[in-house]
C-alpha positions in Angstrom: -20.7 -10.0 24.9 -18.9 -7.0 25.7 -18.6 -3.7 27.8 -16.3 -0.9 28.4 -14.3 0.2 31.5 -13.1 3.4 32.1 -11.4 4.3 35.6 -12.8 2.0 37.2 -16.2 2.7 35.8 -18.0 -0.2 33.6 -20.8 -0.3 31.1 -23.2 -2.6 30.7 -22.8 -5.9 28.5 -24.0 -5.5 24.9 -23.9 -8.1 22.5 -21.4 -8.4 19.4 -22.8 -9.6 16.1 -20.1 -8.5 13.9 -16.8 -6.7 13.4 -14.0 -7.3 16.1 -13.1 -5.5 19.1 -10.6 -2.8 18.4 -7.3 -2.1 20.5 -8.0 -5.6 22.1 -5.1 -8.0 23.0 -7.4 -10.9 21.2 -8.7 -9.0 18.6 -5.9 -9.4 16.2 -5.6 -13.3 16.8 -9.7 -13.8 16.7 -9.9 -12.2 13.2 -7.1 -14.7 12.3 -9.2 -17.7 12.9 -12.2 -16.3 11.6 -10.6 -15.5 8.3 -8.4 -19.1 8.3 -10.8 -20.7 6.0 -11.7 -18.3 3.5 -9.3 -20.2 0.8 -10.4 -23.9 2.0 -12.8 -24.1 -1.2 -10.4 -22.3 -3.8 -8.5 -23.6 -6.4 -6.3 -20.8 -7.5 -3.9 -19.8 -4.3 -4.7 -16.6 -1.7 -2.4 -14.3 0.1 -3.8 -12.8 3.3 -2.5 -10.7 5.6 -4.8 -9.0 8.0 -7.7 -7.9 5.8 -5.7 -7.9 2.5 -6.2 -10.7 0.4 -4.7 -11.3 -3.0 -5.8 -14.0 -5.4 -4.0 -15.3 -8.5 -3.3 -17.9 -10.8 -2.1 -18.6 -14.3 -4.7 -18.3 -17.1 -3.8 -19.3 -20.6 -7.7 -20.1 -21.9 -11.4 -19.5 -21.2 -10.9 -22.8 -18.8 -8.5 -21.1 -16.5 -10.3 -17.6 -16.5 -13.2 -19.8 -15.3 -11.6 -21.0 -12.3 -10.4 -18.1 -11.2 -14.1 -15.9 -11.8 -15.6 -19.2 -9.7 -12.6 -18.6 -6.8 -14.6 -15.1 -7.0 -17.7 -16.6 -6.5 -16.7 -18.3 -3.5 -15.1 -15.7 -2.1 -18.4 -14.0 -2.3 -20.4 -17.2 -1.0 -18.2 -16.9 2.2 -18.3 -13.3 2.7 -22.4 -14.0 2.5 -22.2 -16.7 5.0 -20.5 -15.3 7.3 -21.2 -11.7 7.3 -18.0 -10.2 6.3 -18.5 -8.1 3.0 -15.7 -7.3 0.7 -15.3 -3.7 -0.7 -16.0 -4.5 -4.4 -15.3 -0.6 -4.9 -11.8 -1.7 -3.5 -11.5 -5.1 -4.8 -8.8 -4.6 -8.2 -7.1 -7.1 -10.9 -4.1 -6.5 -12.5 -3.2 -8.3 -15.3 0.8 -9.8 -15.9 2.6 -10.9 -19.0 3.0 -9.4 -22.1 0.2 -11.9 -23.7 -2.0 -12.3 -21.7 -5.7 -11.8 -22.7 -6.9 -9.5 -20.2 -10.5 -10.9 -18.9 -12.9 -9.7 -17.1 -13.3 -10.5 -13.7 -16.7 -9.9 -11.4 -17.9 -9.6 -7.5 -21.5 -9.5 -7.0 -22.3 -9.1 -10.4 -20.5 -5.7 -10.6 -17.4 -5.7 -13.2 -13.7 -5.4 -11.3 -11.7 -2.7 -11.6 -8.4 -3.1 -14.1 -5.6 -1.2 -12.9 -2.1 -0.9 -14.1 -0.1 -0.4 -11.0 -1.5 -0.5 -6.7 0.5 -0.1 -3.8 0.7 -3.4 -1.7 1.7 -3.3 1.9 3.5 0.5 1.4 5.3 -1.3 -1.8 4.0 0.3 -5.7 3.7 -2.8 -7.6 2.9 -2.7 -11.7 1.7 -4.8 -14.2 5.1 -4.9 -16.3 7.0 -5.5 -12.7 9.3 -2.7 -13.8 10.9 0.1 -11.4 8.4 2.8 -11.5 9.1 6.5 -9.8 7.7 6.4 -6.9 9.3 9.4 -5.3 7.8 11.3 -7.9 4.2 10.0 -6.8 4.9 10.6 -3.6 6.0 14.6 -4.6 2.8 14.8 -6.3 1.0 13.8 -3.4 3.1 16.3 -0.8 1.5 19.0 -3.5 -1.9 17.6 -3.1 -1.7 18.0 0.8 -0.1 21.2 0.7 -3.0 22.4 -1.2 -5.8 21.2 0.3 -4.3 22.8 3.9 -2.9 25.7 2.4 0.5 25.4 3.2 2.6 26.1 0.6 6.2 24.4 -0.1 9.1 27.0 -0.9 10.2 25.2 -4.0 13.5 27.1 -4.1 14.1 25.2 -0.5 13.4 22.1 -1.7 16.2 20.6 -3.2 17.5 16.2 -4.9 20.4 14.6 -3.3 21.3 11.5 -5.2 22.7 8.5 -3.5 24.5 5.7 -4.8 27.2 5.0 -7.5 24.5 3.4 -10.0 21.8 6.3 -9.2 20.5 7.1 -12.6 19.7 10.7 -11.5 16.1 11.2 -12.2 14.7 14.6 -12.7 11.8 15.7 -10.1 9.3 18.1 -10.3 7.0 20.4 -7.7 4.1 22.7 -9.4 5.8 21.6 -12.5 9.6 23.2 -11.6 12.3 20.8 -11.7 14.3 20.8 -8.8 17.7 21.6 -8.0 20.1 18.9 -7.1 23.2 19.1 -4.3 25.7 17.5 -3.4 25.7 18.1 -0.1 23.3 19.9 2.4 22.6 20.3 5.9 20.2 18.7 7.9 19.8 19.7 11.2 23.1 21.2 11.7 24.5 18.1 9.9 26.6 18.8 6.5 25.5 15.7 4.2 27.7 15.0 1.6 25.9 12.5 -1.6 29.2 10.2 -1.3 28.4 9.8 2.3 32.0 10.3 3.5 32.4 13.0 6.6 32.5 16.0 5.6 35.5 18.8 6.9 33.1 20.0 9.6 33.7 16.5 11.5 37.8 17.2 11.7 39.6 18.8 14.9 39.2 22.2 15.2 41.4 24.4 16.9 40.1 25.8 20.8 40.5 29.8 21.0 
């Protein structure tokens, strides 16, 4: 059961027959336990946090590709049981290893999605587990915001400082025009300087 109160002002009691209460102090810790057994019938092991989940295993053979499509199947068989349907739309695999055989995986009868590199938790991960430019992604998707609301970027403003003795320098790019790199610039009244070291602006000055 549950209501709302407002000022003082309550609703009346409705019942709750899925989903949890947002913005409650509970909430949070209720979802916890409800979710707590979704790996008790798996083989392969499960990550969760929140409403993420990640499964994975090693698979070498058909065998091992088997255990992990049944994990899938279970996952499914829970979700059913228990009213909680996964986002198949969502739902991904990517594949590690320079030999591995690349199955197919399913959820509801509907072919996963194979994707070379996802963002987990804020953090791009890839299926070689190599560095990948993620500034530049995130450049690209400045431009896609600034076009969709009409507000343009001054590319002549915008300007690379690179940080850090082993910084390999990477080139970066808005509406395709490579942008100019400092070495120092000022940010809110502040002279930054790439070696980090005060700049002359932070010395005495002499009072007139």
């Amino acid at each position: 059961m549950q209501r709302v109160c407002i000022h003082g002002f309550k609703s009346s009691w409705k019942m709750v027959t899925s989903g949890v209460p947002q913005g409650s102090v509970l909430g949070p810790f209720l979802f916890f336990i409800f979710m707590n057994d979704l790996d008790s019938h798996l083989v392969t092991s499960l990550l969760k946090f929140a409403d993420d989940s990640k499964l994975f295993g090693k698979v070498n053979n058909d065998s091992d590709r088997d255990v992990i499509q049944q994990d899938l199947h279970s996952l499914v068989e829970w979700s059913n049981k228990w009213q909680m349907a996964f986002n198949t739309e969502k739902c991904k695999v990517m594949h590690l290893g320079k030999h591995n055989k690349k199955f197919d995986y399913y959820m509801n009868n509907q072919k996963l999605d194979v994707v070379n590199e996802e963002k987990d938790l804020g953090v791009l991960i890839t299926d070689d587990l190599k560095h990948r430019d993620v500034i530049q992604q995130d450049v690209h998707s400045l431009i896609e915001w600034s076009n969709k609301w009409q507000m343009a970027f001054n590319t002549e403003k915008c300007k690379v400082m690179h940080l850090g003795k082993q910084n390999k320098k990477f080139g970066y790019y808005m509406n395709n025009q490579k942008l100019d790199v400092v070495n120092e610039e000022k940010d809110l009244g502040v002279l930054i300087t790439d070696d980090l070291k005060p700049s002359s602006q932070c010395m005495p000055s002499g009072l007139w």
